[in-house]
Each structure stands twice: as C-alpha cells, then as structure tokens.
FIGU-663724 format. One line per 2 residues: number of its first residue (from 1); for each residue x, y, z of C-alpha. Coordinates in Angstrom, 1 decimal. Layout:
N
NUM = X,Y,Z ~ ...
This chain:
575
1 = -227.2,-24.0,53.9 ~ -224.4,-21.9,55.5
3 = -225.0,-18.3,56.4 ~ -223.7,-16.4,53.2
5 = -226.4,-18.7,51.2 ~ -229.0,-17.5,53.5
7 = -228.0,-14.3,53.4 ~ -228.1,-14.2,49.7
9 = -231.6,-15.5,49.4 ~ -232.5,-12.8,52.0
11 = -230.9,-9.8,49.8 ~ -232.9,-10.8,47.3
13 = -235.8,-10.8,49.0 ~ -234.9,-6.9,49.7
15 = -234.5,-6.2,46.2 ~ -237.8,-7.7,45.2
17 = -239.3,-5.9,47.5 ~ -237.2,-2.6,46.4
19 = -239.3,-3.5,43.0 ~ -242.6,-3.8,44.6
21 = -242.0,-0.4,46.1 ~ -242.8,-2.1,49.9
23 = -242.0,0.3,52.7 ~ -238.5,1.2,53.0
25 = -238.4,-0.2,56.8 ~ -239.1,-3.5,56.0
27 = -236.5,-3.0,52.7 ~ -233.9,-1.8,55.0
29 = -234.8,-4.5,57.7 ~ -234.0,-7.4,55.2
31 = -230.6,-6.0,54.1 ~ -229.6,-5.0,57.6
33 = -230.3,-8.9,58.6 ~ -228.5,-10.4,55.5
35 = -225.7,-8.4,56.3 ~ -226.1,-9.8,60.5
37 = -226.5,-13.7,58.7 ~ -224.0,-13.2,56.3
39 = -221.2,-12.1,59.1 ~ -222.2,-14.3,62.0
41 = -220.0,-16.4,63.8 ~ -221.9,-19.4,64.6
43 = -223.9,-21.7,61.5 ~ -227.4,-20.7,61.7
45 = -228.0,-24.4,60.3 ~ -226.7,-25.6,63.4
47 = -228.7,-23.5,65.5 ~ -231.6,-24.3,63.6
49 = -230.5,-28.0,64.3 ~ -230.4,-27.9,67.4
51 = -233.8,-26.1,68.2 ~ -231.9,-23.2,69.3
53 = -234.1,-19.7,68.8 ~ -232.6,-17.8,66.0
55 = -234.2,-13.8,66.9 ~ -231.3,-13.3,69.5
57 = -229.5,-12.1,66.5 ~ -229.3,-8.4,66.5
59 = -231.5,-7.0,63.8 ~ -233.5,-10.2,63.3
61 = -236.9,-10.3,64.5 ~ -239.3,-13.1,64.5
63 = -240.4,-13.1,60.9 ~ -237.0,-13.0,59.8
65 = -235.8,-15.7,61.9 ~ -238.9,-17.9,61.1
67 = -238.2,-17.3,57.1 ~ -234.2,-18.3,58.2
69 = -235.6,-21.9,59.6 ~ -237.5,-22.2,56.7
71 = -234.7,-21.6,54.4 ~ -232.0,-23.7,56.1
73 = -235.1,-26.8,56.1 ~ -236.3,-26.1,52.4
75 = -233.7,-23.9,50.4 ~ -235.9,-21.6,50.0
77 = -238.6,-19.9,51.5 ~ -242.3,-19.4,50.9
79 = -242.0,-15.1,50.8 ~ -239.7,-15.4,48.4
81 = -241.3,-17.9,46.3 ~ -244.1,-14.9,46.1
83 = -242.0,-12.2,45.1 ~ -240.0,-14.4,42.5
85 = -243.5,-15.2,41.0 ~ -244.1,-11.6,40.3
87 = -241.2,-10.3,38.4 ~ -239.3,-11.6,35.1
89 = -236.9,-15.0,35.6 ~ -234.1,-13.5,34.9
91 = -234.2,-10.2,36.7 ~ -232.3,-11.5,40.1
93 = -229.6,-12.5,37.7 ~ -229.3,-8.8,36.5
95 = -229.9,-7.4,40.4 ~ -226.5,-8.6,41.3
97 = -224.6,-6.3,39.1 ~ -222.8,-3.9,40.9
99 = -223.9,-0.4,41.1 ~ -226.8,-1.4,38.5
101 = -229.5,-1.7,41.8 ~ -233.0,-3.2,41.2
103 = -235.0,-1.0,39.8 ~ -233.0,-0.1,37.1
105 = -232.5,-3.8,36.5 ~ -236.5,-3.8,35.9
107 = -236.2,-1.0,33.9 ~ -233.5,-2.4,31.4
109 = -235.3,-5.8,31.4 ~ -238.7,-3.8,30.3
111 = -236.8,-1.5,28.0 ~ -234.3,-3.7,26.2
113 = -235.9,-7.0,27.0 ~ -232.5,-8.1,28.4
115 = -232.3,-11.0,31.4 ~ -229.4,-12.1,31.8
117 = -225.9,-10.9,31.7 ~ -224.5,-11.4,28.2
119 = -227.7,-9.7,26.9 ~ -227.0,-7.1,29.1
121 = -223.5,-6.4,28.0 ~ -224.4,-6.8,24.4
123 = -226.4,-4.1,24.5 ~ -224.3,-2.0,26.2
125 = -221.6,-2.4,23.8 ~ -223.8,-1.6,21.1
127 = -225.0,1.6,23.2 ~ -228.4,0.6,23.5
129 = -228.0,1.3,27.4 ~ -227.0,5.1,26.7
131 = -229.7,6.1,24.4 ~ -232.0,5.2,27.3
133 = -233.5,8.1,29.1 ~ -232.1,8.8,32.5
135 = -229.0,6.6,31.7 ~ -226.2,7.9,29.7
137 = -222.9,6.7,29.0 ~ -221.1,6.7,32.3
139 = -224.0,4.9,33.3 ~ -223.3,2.4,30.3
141 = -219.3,2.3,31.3 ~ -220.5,1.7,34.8
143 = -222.8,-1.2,34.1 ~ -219.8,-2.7,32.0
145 = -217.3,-1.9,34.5 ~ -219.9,-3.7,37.2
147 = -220.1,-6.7,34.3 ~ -216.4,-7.2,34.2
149 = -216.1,-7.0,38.3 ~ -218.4,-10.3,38.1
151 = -216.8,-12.0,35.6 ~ -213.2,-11.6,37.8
153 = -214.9,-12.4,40.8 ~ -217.0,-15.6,39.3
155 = -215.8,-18.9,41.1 ~ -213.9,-17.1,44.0
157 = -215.2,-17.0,47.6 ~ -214.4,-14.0,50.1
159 = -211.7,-15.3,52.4 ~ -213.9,-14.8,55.5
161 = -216.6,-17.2,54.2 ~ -214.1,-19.9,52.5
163 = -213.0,-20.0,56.5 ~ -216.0,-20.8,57.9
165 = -215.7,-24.4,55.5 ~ -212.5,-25.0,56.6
167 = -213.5,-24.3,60.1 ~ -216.2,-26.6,59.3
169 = -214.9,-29.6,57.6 ~ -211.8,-29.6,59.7
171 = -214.3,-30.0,63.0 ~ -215.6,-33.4,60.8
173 = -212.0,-34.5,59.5 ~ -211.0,-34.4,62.9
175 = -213.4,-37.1,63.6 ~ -212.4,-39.1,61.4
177 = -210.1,-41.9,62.8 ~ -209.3,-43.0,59.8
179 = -207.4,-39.6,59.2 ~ -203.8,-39.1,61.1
181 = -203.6,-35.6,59.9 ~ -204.7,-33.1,57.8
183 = -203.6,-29.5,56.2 ~ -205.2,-26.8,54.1
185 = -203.0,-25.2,51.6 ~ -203.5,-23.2,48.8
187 = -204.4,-19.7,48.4 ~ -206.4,-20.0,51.9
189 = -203.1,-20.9,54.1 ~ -201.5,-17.7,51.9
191 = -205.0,-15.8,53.4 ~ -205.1,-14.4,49.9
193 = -208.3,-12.2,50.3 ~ -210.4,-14.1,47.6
195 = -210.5,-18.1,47.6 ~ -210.6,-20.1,44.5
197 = -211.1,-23.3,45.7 ~ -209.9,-25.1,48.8
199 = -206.4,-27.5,48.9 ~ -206.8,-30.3,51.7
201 = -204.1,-32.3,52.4 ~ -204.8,-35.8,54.1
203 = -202.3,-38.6,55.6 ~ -204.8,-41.9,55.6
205 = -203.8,-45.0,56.1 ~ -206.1,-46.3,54.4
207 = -207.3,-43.8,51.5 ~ -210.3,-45.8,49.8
209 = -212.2,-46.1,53.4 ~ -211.0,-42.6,54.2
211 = -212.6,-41.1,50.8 ~ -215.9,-43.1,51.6
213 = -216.1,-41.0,54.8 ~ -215.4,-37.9,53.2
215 = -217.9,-38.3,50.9 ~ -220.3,-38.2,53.8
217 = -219.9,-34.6,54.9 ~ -223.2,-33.1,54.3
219 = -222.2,-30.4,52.2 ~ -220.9,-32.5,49.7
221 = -223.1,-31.5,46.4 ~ -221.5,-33.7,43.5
223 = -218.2,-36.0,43.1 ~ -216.0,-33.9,40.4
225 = -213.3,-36.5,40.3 ~ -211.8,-39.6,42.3
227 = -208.3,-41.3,42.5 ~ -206.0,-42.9,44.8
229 = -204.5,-39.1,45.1 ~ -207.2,-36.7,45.0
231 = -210.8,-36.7,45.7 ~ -212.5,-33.6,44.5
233 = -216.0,-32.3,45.3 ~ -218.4,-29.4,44.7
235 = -219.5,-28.4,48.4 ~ -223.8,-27.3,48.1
237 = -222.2,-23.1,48.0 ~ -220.4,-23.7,45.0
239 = -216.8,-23.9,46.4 ~ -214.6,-26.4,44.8
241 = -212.4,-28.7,47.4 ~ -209.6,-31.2,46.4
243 = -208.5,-33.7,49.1 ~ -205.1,-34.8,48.6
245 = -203.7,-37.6,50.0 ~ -200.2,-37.6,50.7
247 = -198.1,-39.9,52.7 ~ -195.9,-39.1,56.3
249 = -192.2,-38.8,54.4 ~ -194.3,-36.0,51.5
251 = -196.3,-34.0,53.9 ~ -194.0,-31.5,54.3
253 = -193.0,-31.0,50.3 ~ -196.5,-31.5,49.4
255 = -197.9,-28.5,52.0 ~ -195.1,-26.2,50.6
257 = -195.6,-27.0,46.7 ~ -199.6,-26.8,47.0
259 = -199.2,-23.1,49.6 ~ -197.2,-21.3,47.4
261 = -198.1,-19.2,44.6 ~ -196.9,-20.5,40.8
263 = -193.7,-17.3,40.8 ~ -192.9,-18.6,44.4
265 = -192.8,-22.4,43.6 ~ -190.5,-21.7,40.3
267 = -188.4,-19.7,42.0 ~ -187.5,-22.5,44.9
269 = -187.3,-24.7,42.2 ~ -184.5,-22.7,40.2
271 = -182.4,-22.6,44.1 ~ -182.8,-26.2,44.3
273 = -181.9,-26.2,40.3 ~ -178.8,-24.4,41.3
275 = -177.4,-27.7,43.6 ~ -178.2,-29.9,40.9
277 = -181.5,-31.4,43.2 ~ -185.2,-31.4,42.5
279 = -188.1,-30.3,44.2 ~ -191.4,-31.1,43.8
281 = -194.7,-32.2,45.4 ~ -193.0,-35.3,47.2
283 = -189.9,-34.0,48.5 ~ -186.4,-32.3,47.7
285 = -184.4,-35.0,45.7 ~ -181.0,-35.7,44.7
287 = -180.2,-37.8,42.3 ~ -183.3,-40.7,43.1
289 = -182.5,-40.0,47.2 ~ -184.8,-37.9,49.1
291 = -182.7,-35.7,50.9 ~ -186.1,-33.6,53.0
293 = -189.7,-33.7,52.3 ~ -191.7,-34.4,56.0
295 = -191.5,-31.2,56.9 ~ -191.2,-27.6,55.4
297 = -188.5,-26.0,58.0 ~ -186.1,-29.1,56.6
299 = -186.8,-28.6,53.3 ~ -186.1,-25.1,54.0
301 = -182.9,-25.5,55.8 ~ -181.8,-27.9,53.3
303 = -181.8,-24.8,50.8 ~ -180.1,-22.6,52.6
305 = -183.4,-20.5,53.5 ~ -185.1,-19.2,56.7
307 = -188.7,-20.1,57.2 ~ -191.1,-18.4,55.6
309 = -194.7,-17.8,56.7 ~ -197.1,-18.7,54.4
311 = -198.8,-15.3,53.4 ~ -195.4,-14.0,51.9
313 = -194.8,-17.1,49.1 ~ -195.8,-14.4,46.2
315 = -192.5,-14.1,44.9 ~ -192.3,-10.6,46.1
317 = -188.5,-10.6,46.9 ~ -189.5,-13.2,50.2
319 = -186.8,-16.0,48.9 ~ -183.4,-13.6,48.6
321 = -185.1,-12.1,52.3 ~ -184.8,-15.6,53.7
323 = -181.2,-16.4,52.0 ~ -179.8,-13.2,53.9
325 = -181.8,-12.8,57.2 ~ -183.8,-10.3,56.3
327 = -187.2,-11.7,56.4 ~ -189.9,-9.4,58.9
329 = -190.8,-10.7,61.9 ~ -194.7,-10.2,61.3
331 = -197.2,-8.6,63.1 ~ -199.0,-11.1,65.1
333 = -202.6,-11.4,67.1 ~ -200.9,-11.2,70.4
335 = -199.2,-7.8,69.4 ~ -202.7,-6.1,69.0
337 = -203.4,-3.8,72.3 ~ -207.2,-2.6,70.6
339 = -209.2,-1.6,68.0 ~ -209.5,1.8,66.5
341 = -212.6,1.4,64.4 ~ -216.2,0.9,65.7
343 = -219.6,2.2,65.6 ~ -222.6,2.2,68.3
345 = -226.3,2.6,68.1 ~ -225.4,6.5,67.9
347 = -225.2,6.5,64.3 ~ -225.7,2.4,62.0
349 = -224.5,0.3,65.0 ~ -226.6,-2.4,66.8
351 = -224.7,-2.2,70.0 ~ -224.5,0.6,72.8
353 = -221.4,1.9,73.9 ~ -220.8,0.3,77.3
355 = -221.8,-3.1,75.1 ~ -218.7,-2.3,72.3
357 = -216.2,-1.5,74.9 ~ -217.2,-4.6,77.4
359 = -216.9,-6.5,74.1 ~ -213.6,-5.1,73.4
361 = -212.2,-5.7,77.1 ~ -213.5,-9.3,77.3
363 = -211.2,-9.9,73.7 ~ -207.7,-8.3,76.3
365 = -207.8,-5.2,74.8 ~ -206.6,-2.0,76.4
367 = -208.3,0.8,74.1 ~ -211.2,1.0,71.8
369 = -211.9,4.4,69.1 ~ -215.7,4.6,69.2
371 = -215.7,6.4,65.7 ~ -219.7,6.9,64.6
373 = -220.5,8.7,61.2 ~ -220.5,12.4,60.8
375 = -224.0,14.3,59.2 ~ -223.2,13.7,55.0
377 = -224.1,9.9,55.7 ~ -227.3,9.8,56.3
379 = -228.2,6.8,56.0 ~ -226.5,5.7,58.4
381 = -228.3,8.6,61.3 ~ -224.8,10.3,60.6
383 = -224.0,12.9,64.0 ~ -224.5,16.6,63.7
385 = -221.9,18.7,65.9 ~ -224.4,18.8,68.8
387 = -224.7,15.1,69.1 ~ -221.7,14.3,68.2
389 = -220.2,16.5,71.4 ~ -223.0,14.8,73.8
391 = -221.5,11.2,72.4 ~ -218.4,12.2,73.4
393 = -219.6,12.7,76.5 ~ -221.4,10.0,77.3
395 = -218.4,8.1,75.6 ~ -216.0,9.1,78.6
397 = -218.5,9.4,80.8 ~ -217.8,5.1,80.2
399 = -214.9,5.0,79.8 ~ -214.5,6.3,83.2
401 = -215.6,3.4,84.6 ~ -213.7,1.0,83.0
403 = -210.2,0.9,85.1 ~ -207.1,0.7,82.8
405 = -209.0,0.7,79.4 ~ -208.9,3.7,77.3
407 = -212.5,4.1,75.5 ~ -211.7,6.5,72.9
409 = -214.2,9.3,72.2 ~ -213.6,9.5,68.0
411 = -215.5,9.9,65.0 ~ -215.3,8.5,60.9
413 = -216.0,12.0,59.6 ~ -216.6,12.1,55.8
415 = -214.2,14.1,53.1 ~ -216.8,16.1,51.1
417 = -215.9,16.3,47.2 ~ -214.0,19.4,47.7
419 = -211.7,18.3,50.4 ~ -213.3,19.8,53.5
421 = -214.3,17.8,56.7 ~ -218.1,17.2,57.2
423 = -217.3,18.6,60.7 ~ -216.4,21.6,62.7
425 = -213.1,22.3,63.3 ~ -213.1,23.0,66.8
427 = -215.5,19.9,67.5 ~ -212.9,17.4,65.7
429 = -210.1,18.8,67.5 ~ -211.9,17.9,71.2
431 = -211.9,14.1,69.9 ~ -209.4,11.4,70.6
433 = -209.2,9.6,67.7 ~ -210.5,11.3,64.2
435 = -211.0,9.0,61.0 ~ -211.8,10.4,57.7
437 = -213.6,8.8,54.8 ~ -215.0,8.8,51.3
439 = -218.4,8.1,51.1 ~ -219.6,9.8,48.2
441 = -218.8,11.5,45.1 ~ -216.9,7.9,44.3
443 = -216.6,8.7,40.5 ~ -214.6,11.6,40.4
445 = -211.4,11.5,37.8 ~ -207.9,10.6,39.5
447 = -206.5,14.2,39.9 ~ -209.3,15.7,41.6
449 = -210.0,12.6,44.0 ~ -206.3,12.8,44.4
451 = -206.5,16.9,45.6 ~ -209.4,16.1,47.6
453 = -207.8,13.2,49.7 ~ -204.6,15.3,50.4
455 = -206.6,18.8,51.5 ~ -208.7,16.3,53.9
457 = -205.4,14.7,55.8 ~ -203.6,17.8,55.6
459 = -206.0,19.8,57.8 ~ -204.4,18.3,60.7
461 = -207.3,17.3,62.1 ~ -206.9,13.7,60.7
463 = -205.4,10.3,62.2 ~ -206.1,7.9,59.9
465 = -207.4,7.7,56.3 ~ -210.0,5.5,56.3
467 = -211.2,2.5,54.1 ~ -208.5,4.5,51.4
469 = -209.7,2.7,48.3 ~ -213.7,2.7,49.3
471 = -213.9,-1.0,47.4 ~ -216.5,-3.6,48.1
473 = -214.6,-6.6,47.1 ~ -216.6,-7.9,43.8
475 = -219.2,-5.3,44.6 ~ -217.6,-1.4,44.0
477 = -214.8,-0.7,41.6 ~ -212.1,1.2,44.2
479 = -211.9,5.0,44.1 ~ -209.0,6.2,41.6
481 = -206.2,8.6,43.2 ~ -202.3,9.0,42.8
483 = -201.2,6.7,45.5 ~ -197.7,8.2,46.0
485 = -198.9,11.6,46.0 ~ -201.1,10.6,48.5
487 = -198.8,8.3,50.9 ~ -196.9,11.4,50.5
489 = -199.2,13.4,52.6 ~ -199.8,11.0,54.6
491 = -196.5,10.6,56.0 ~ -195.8,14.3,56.5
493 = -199.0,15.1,57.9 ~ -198.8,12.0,60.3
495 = -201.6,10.4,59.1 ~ -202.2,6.5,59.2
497 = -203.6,4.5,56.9 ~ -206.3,2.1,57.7
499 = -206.4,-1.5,56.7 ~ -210.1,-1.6,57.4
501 = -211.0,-5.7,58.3 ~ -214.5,-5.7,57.3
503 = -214.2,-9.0,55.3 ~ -215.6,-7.2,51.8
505 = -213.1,-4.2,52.4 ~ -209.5,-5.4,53.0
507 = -208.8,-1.9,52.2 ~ -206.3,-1.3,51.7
509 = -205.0,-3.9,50.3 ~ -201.9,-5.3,50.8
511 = -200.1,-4.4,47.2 ~ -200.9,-0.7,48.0
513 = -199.7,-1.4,52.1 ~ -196.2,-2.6,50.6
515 = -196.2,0.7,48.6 ~ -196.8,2.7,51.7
517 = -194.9,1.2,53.9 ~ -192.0,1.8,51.6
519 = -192.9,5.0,51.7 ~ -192.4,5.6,55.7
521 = -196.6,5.6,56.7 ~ -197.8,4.0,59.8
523 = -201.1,1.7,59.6 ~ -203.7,1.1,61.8
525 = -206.0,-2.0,62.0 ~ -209.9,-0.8,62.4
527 = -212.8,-3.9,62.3 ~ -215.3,-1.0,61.0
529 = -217.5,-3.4,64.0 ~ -221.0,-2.1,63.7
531 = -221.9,-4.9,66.5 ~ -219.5,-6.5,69.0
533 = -219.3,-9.8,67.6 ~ -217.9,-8.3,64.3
535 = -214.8,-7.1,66.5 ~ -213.6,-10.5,65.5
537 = -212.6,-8.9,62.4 ~ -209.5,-8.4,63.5
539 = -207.9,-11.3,62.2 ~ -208.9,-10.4,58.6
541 = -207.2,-7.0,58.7 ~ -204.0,-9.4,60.5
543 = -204.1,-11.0,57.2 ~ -203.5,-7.8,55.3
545 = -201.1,-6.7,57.2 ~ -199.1,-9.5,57.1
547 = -199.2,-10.6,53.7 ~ -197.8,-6.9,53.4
549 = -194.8,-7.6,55.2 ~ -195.9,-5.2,58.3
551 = -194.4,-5.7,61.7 ~ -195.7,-5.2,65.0
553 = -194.0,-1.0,64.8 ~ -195.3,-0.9,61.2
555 = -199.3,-0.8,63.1 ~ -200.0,1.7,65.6
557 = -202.8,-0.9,67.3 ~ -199.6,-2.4,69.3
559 = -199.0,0.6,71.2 ~ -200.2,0.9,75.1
561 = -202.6,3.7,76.1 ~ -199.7,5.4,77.2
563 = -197.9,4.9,74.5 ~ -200.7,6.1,71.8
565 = -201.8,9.4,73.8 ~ -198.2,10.6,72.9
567 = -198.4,10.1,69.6 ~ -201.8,11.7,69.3
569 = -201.6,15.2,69.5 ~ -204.7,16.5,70.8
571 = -205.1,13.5,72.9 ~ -201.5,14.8,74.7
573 = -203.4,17.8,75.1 ~ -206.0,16.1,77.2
575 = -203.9,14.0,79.1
C-alpha cells in the first residue's frame, strides 16, 4: 500500500461517516490525516515494516495510526468494513465526484436509484437531477462538469505521487546487479503535472534474468505484456510501468525519443529529414550508419541544436530556441533564497511559527512569508484584525531571533465576491508580505470574476495573486476570468503571480505562466506548507516554472532579503 492508497481508504472513511452524521471532529480528524498520509515524505508501509510508531505524524493520533497498520497489513480495515456495510455498494463510487459531496450522493442514490457513474450522468442528461428538490440545473451542469473532470483525469497519477514510485523502484533497480543503468522518461522526466504511466529505460546485460528480477518488486500487481524489449506491469495503485530495454550505443536516442512529447519528436524528425538522416528510438542514422545515438547532447550537436532540458520538449517554439541560442537558462533549486507561502497553527496549520521558520532555515533559506488566512475562511480559524496584528507580533517577535533570516510577518487574505479585501486597510498595509485569494463565490460568470480579481490587486495592498485559477487538479473545475485583462493588472499594479506548489494546485499552470510572462508579470513560488515537511513542495512549483520557460529574474523567490525589502513597498517603509 503506498500512502495515497491509504489515504484514499481513509477519505472515505470520512465520508461515510459524513453520511452517518458522526461528530464533525472526528469527520474533520479523518480528512485532516488523509490529507497528512497522502503528502508524507516517507512510505508509511515501511514504517509499518519496520515497527516504527506511526502517531508522530502530525494530526494522527493513535486510533488513526492503529487503523493505518491495519490497512497497510490487510488492505483494508475493520472500521471501514463497518461503515461500508451500512450504506449502498455503489455510493463510494458516486462520493468521489467532485463538488457532488456525500450526502448528496446518498440523496441521488435514494432518489434516482443511481450507483454508479453512467447512471448518474444519464440522468442528468435526461434532467432527472434538476427536477430534484434543492438541486437545480447548475447543480445538474456541475455534477456533469465534475463527471467529465473524472473521466479526463481516469488513468493519470498526480505528478507528486507517480514520484514517490519512481523514487521507489529506482531504490530496488539500483540493487539490481544485473542492471548497468537505468532512466525514466516519459511524461515524468518532462514533470508534466499529471502522469500517465511511467517509461523505464534499462541497459541489462542480460535482459531475461534482469526481467525475472523485476518481476519481484513487491508492487508488481499483474504482467500486462513481456518481450525481449519491454516488460510491462500494472503496479498494486493502478499505475502502468513499461521497462524498456535498450542497449549502451541506443541509450541516448532511446531516452530522447521516449521524453519528448509526440509535436516535439516530429519536429526533430523533420530537422533530421532536412539532412537526408533518420532519427528514431535507436539512434540518428544516415544512410544504414549510426552517426549519434549514446547520448542526447551528441545527438543534439549532430543537429545543429543546443541542449534542451527535458520539461521544454512540447513543441512550444524550444527547437528554433536551441538552433539560434535562445534557449532560457532555467530557474533552478539552487536559485531559490525562500518561500513566500506558509501557514502556522494560527489559522489550519499543524506547526508553530518558530517550527515553520527553523524548518525553513535548516532547507538554506534566507526568508520565509508566514501568510495565515484572513476571517471569510472559517474553516480554516481564519484571523480577525486583532489577531492577526498580535501574529504579527509574535511573528517578529521570532524572527528577531533568528540572525540573517527574514521571517516575514504576511497574510493570504481572501477577495470577497465584490472585489474588496477581507481585511482592514490599515492592518494589511503594516504586513510584509500580503497574498490575496479566492476562496469562495467560485461560480461566478467570467466578467464579473474578471472585475473582482482586478479591483482586489489594484488596491495596492496586494503582492501576489494567489493560487489564480483556484483548481484542485481532477477535483475543482478552475475559476473562469479574462487572463490578459487580468495579467494586465497585474503588471501595472506590481503584483506577482503565484505558482502555488501544493501538488493538487500547480496553479498556475504553466500554459497560463507563458502567457504572463509574455506579458511582463513577475512570479513567486509559495509551497501553501500548512506543516514543515510540506515545504518540500518546492520542487513541484520548480516544475511549473520551468516547464514555463521562467528564469531565475522571472521569480521573485531568488532575491536576497535585501534585495526583496526594496521591491516591497511597505516593507521599505519598515526598513
């Protein structure tokens, strides 16, 4: 079991217990530690292994932990069993429908006697669903719109999770010494932000003893195919992974062909076309000669081309950039100086302050924007104007402490639905660092989500936009606005955009970065951490950024303390 299947199983014990009506504590207890599992670092199999304890986690108490061994021993667990047995068959199937939520899932099951998804979109094409009381047809379109988000999402695995497998069968390839080398390709080495299955490539030198090994790995669920080429498997989560073996003289050609996207691969085909050679999966040809093919940087000098990193072969003008020396040089992990997104045990984080910005120091960081929620999310203990001054307070109060590290005193204030700040004024313009979000209101038509983003960053009270799009990858449909209107304002008001890293956000994503980048707006990286260990994030939001082309002045995260005081007004004010 890996930690986004127990995580799952956990979710769903939340929302069978959202049906049973349990207390909303112990509701809000299972989602917060799905959402701990889901994200952690380390294999909870392995810790269960090992005899390790499991309630260090933050948010996981002893119950939870003992129903975590139980599911990483059994697949299951004997709670969830329970609540299983008390509701319909089908009704988890219907549960993880975006936006539809559990009860209404019951409600639709008891109503229309639907339970399972193509009844459920049958008889919301047939308007069934709106003629329902206390349903409608928005809430038909949204159910649809929720359908369809499933349906694009089946068979692809976030990017975060499809890394902990590679991290994983690397560690037991590497062990192997029958194996002299291996690669991962695909849409992984491109750090696309959804995975559809993973591309190994192996050099063996003897490939029938190296695929009985392979065959080993533990998470191996069932054999989909098996040559002298390729050995493909279905891991126990459902991901798809093809081994290829390719020999010493191919590697090269074989990790280009199988990392690039299809546009990419067609177009270095039509400039090795144009010399009257081939390329392909075994190397760049001419005639019957193999001319380069062990490595990429030959193959690429061979055609005339600069490198190019991985995470630009989309065929997004990255070929004619490498002919004429125009290829960025991309932002890198080195470049990043801190991160300006994070919340404490002030408002839905599980950390204190002093344990955020230690965290954040101990990664070589020089700053770090403690940015808690404002009052409208309350959920999430959002800070009135009182608290949120005292935070600030006890924020620098810290940060004094800590010799050359700046510990920002900040804040993700929401954008209510007419534009305005859920803050005062005068309280936002004491902060260092001011983010500003949508967290409600989600559904409103393009041109007034469009006015209410662009009254919110023109206030000048505003540093970055945060999480723009509001998407949960798979999840939540993104908000609708005019994007250039917006960038727009963004660039005269001085306003960044956030790629937010939080590995179901990637928001925004890097189309939309491109867009604004051309359009003169400054990023900044933010983890969104709501514990330290999630300040690892970073490298997600790296991802985005460079698959958009952004360089290290492009993200306002490589700038000293020095440095970003002057750019931010009011913290030049304090200085």
């Amino acid at each position: 079991m890996n930690n986004a299947q127990i995580a799952n199983l956990l979710l769903e014990i939340a929302n069978l217990l959202e049906l049973q009506q349990a207390d909303a504590f112990r509701i809000r207890a299972y989602h917060n530690s799905a959402r701990v599992v889901r994200d952690w670092g380390e294999s909870l199999e392995d810790v269960v292994k090992q005899g390790r304890a499991i309630e260090g986690l933050p948010g996981v108490g002893r119950s939870t932990a003992e129903k975590i061994a139980e599911i990483v021993k059994t697949g299951t667990c004997q709670r969830l069993q329970e609540l299983r047995a008390q509701f319909p068959a089908g009704l988890t199937e219907l549960m993880q429908i975006p936006g539809l939520g559990p009860r209404r899932a019951l409600m639709l099951h008891q109503k229309l006697g639907v339970s399972d998804r193509q009844a459920l979109r049958a008889a919301c094409l047939s308007h069934r669903v709106a003629e329902l009381e206390g349903m409608g047809v928005k809430s038909e379109q949204k159910i649809l719109e929720g359908l369809l988000m499933l349906d694009l999402a089946a068979g692809r695995m976030p990017y975060a999770e499809a890394a902990v497998h590679v991290q994983q069968i690397g560690e037991y390839l590497s062990h192997l010494p029958l194996i002299v080398r291996w690669e991962v390709a695909g849409s992984f080495r491109r750090r696309a932000e959804t995975i559809g299955d993973l591309d190994i490539l192996i050099e063996a030198g003897d490939r029938a003893a190296a695929t009985k090994e392979i065959l080993k790995y533990n998470l191996v669920a069932n054999v989909i195919g098996q040559g002298a080429e390729r050995l493909s498997v279905r891991l126990s989560s459902g991901l798809q992974v093809d081994f290829r073996f390719v020999e010493a003289d191919s590697f090269g050609a074989a990790l280009m062909y199988f990392t690039g996207s299809k546009p990419h691969n067609i177009a270095l085909r039509r400039r090795a076309q144009a010399n009257k050679w081939k390329l392909n999966e075994y190397g760049l040809f001419k005639g019957d000669t193999l001319i380069a093919g062990k490595t990429e940087p030959a193959i690429f000098r061979k055609l005339d081309l600069a490198w190019i990193a991985p995470e630009l072969r989309e065929d997004r003008g990255e070929i004619a950039a490498a002919a004429t020396g125009k290829l960025p040089k991309l932002i890198e992990p080195r470049d990043i100086r801190g991160d300006l997104h994070a919340h404490t045990t002030a408002s839905d984080g599980a950390d204190d302050i002093a344990t955020m910005a230690r965290a954040a120091r101990d990664r070589g960081y020089s700053f770090l924007a403690i940015t808690d929620h404002s009052k409208a999310v309350r959920i999430a203990n959002g800070l009135d104007e009182e608290r949120l001054r005292r935070h600030a307070e006890e924020i620098r109060r810290i940060g004094a402490t800590m010799r050359g590290f700046w510990l920002m005193a900040g804040v993700e204030v929401d954008i209510l639905r007419d534009g305005q700040l859920d803050m005062d004024e005068k309280v936002l313009a004491e902060l260092d660092w001011v983010i500003a979000s949508v967290h409600s209101s989600m559904a409103l038509g393009k041109d007034e989500m469009t006015a209410r983003i662009i009254r919110a960053v023109s206030t000048g009270l505003v540093d970055a936009l945060g999480h723009p799009l509001g998407r949960l990858i798979g999840k939540r449909e993104p908000i609708s606005f005019d994007a250039e209107a917006v960038f727009r304002a963004c660039r005269e008001h001085d306003v960044c955009l956030e790629i937010n890293a939080q590995p179901d956000r990637l928001d925004l994503p890097d189309s939309l970065c491109i867009q604004a980048r051309q359009a003169g707006v400054k990023f900044c990286l933010g983890t969104d951490a709501h514990r330290a260990d999630e300040l690892r994030f970073m490298e997600f939001g790296l991802n985005v950024a460079r698959r958009a082309w952004l360089t290290a002045g492009d993200v306002i995260n490589t700038l000293s303390p020095m440095q970003l005081r002057k750019r931010l007004r009011r913290a030049t004010a304090k200085v």
